[in-house]
N, C-alpha and C positions, 0 to 999 in steps of 0.2 A: 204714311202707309196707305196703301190702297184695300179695298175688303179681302182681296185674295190672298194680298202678304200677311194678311194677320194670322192664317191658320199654315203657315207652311214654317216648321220647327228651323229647317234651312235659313231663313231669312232672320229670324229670333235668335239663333246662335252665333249668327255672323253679327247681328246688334251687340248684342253682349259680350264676346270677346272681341271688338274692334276695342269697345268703352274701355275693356281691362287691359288693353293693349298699350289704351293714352293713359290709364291711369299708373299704371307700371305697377311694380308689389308695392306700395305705397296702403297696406291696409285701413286704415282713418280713408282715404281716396276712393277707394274698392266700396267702402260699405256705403258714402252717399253716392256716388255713382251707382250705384242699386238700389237705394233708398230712391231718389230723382227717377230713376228707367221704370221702374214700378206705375208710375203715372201714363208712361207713354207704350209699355210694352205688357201683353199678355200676361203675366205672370200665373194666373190661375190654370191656363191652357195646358203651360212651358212649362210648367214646374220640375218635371222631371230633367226637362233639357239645360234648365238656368242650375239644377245641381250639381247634372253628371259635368258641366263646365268648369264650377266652384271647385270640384274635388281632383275629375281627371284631367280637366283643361280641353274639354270636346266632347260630343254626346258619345255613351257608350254603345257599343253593340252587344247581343246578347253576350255573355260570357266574361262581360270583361273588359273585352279591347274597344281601344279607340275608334272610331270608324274612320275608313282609312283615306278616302277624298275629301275628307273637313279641313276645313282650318282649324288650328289649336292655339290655346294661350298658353303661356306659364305663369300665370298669375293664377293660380290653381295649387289647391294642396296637394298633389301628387309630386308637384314639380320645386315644392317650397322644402328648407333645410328641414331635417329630419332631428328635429328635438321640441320641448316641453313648450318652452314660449314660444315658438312659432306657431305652433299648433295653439297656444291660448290666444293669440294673436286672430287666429282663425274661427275659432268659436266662437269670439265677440263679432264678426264679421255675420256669420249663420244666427247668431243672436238679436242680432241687432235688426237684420231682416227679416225673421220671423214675428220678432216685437213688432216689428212696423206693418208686416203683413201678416196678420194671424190666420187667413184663411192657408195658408203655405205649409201649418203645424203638420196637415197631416198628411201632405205631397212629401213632406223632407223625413216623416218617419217611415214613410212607404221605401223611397230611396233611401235610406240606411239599410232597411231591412235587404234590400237587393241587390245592395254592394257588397253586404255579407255572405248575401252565399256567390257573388261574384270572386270572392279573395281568391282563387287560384288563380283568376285570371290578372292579379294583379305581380310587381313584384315584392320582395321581402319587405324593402324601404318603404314601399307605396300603401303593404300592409301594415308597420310598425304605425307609420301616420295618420293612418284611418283608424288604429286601434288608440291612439295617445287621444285624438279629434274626440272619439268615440265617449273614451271616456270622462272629458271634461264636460261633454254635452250634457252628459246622463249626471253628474256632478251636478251642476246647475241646474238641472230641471228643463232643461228644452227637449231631452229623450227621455224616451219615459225603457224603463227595465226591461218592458215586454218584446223589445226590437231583439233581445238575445235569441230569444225562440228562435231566430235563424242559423244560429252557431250550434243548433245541434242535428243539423243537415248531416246525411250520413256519410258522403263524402269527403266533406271538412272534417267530421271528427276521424275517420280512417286514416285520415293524410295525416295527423296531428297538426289543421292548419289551425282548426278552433280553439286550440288548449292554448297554442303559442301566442296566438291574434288575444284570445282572455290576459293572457300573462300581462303585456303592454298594454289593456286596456285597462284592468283593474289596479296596476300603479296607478296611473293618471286620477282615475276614480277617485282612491285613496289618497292620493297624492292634494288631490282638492279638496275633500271632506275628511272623514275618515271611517274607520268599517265599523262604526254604529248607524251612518246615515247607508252606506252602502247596503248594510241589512235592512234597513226601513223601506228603502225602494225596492229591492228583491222579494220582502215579503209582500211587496202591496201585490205583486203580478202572482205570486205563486211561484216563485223561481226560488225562495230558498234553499229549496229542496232538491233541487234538479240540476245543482253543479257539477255533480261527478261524469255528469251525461254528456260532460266535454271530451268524455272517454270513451274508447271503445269498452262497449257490453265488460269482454275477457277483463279489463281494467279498472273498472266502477268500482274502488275499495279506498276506504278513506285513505289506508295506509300508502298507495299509490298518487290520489290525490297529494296528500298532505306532502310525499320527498317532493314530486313534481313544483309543487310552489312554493316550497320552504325555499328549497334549491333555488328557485327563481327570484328568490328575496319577497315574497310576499307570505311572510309568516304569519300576518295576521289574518289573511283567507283562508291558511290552514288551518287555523285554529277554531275558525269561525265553523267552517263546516265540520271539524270536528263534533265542537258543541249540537250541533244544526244533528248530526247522529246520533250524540249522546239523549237530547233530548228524545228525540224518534222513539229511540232504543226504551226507555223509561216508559214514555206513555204506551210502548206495545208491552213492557213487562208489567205495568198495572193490568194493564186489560188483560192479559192472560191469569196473570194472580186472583184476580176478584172471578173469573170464570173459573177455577180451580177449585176456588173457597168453595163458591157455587152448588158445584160439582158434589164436593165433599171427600176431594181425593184425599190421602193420606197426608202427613204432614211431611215424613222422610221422600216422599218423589216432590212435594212444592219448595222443600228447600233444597234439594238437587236439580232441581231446576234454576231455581234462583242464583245457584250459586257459579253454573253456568253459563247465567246471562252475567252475571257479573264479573266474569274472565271475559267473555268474547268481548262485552262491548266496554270493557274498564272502567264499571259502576263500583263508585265509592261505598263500603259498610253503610256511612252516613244516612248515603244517599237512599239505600234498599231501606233502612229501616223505615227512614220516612213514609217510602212507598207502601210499606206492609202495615203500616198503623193506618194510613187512608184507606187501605183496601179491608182491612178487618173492621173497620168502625162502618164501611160503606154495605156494608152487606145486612145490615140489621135496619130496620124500621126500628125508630127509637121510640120508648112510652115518651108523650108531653108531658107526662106529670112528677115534677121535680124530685118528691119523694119516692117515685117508682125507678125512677132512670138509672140510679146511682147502683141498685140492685142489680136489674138486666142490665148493666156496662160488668158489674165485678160478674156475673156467671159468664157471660161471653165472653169477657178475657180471661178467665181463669182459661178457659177453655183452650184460646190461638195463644196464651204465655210460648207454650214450647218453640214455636213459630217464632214468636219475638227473640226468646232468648239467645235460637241459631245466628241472630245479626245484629248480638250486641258484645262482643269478644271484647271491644275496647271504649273505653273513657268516653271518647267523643262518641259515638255510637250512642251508650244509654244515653248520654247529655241531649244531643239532636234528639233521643226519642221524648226526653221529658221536657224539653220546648215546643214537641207536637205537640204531647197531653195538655200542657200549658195554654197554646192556641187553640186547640179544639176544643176547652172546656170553657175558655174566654169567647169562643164565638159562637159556641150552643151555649144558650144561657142556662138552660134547666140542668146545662150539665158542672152549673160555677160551684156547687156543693160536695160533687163527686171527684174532684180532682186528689184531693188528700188520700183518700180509699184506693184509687186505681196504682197511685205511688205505692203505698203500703204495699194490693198486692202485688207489686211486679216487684218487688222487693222480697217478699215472700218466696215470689215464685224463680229467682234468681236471674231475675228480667235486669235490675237494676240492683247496683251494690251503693252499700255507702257513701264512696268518696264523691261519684258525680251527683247525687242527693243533696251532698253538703256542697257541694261547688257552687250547684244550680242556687241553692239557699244564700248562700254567701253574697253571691256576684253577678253570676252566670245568665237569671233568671232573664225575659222579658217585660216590658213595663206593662204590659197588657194585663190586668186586674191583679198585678203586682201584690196590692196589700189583702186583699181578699186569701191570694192562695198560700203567700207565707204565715200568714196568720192561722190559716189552717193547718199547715206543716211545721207550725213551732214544736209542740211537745212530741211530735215524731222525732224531728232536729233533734231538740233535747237527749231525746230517747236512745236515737244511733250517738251522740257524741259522750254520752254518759257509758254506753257500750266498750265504744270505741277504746274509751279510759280504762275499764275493767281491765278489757281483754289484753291492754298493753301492759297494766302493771300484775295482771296476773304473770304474764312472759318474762319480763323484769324476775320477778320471785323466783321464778322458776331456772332462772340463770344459774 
């Protein structure tokens, strides 16, 4: 080459698809023949033009299309069989030259991102492959999540081309890993959150999401963004709860509240009570002094009982709430004395009945200072099961 060939893309792409020309689809051939060219030819310059070759078989013009006086190859993924291992075939190939040339990492995240919002310009087949490619890349670690950000161009998601182009990419994804790893890379970018936005605005609704990819077979993305709401949905009904407490609104509008949040977004009893016991413990400055703390815990919760009581109708409801008290008393230490008292009252106060009392005692409990707080709830134990006898053979007699 002479200095003036070296800067002209013309002359670099006609080097590199002759190379792919001799080596034929022969992938293992493809990847040292670019592994070897990498010495003799610009890569750093070309990077854009050694891609759009790789993918479309000739440099793109804006939009999409081929430029139309090139020469082209087929040795190119636009032009290769439209399934799973061909496409893995092809990532080892972009793998393999990016390993070898690391400066290339962020020329070939650039061109991703540019082919994506190129997808109209492409055809169905041309998009299925670059979605299959896509998401084995991002499997493996050579794309990194953030390259999405381009799939929610407003365009694309109008046309429904980005919902469809996700559908084929996140099998693949899945397909390689599975949707724990897919979650780990989404949360690193901040993309957790932001899948519904494959949607038009009017469409943004889990329950739109979730037919759309159940239906597509990726049931486990539905699921995923589900959770990905539910969570949301929880940490905004804490924050409002503890700003209510705050407040000092009434109790009948905080659990009309609550019990609306927990129709719209399908919060478990369970789950609410959990949240109501952090949010009523979270509002108080605690005394440090072990023998005072136990005192102000029973006046403050005599107090939010009614509050508790609204969200413990069933079994499992008190049980989750007396493996909070459990934990919150195991993990404030001043509060390891007061656990037996706050059971009582909420017992008293018809927070918690009997039988989950005796459950937790029995079986149920935590190992979390375990002998400390059964020890302390023995002769209560005692106490409800000697009841318990009373009241059954008083019934008996009474037959």
């Amino acid at each position: 080459f002479d200095e003036k060939e070296r800067f002209d893309p013309t002359q670099f792409q006609d080097c590199i698809i002759q190379g792919l020309t001799e080596t034929g689809t022969d992938l293992e051939a493809v990847a040292k023949f670019l592994d070897a060219s990498g010495a003799k030819l610009d890569y750093r310059r070309y990077a854009e033009t050694l891609f759009d070759i790789l993918v479309a078989g000739g440099m793109l013009a804006p939009g999409g299309t081929l430029a139309d006086d090139m020469t082209r190859t087929n040795v190119c993924v636009f032009a290769a069989q439209e399934d799973l291992e061909t496409m893995q075939a092809f990532a080892q190939v972009f793998n393999k030259l990016i390993r070898r040339y690391k400066y290339l990492e962020k020329g070939f995240e650039d061109e991703v991102k540019k082919l994506l919002l190129f997808l109209k310009g492409f055809s169905e087949s041309e998009r299925n492959k670059l979605a299959m490619l896509t998401g084995i890349l991002l499997a493996n670690g050579t794309l990194n999540a953030s390259i999405l950000n381009s799939l929610y161009n407003e365009n694309l998601v109008k046309e429904g081309v980005s919902a469809a182009f996700a559908v084929k990419l996140f099998k693949s994804w899945i397909n390689e890993k599975d949707i724990n790893a897919v979650a780990v890379s989404l949360r690193k970018v901040n993309m957790d959150n932001r899948l519904m936005e494959l949607f038009p605005a009017n469409k943004q609704s889990v329950e739109h999401f979730s037919k759309y990819f159940t239906e597509a077979g990726l049931k486990e993305l539905s699921e995923y963004v589900r959770n990905q709401q539910t969570i949301g949905a929880r940490k905004e009904l804490q924050k409002e709860l503890q700003e209510q407490m705050s407040r000092g609104d009434p109790f009948k509008d905080i659990i009309l509240y609550v019990k609306e949040e927990m129709k719209k977004n399908n919060i478990s009893e369970q789950t609410v009570v959990a949240i109501i016991w952090s949010s009523v413990m979270s509002t108080v400055e605690w005394n440090k002094k072990e023998e005072l703390v136990a005192e102000q815990a029973i006046k403050h919760l005599k107090q939010y009982s009614p509050l508790l009581a609204a969200f413990t109708t069933q079994g499992q409801s008190e049980l989750t709430l007396l493996l909070k008290i459990q934990e919150y008393c195991y993990d404030n230490i001043h509060f390891m004395k007061a656990f037996q008292k706050i059971v009582v009252l909420f017992y008293k106060a018809e927070v918690l009945s009997e039988e989950p009392i005796l459950k937790w005692y029995k079986d149920a409990h935590l190992a979390k200072g375990k002998s400390v707080f059964l020890e302390q709830m023995k002769k209560f134990v005692e106490w409800l099961k000697n009841a318990e006898e009373e009241s059954e053979s008083e019934a008996e007699e009474g037959d």
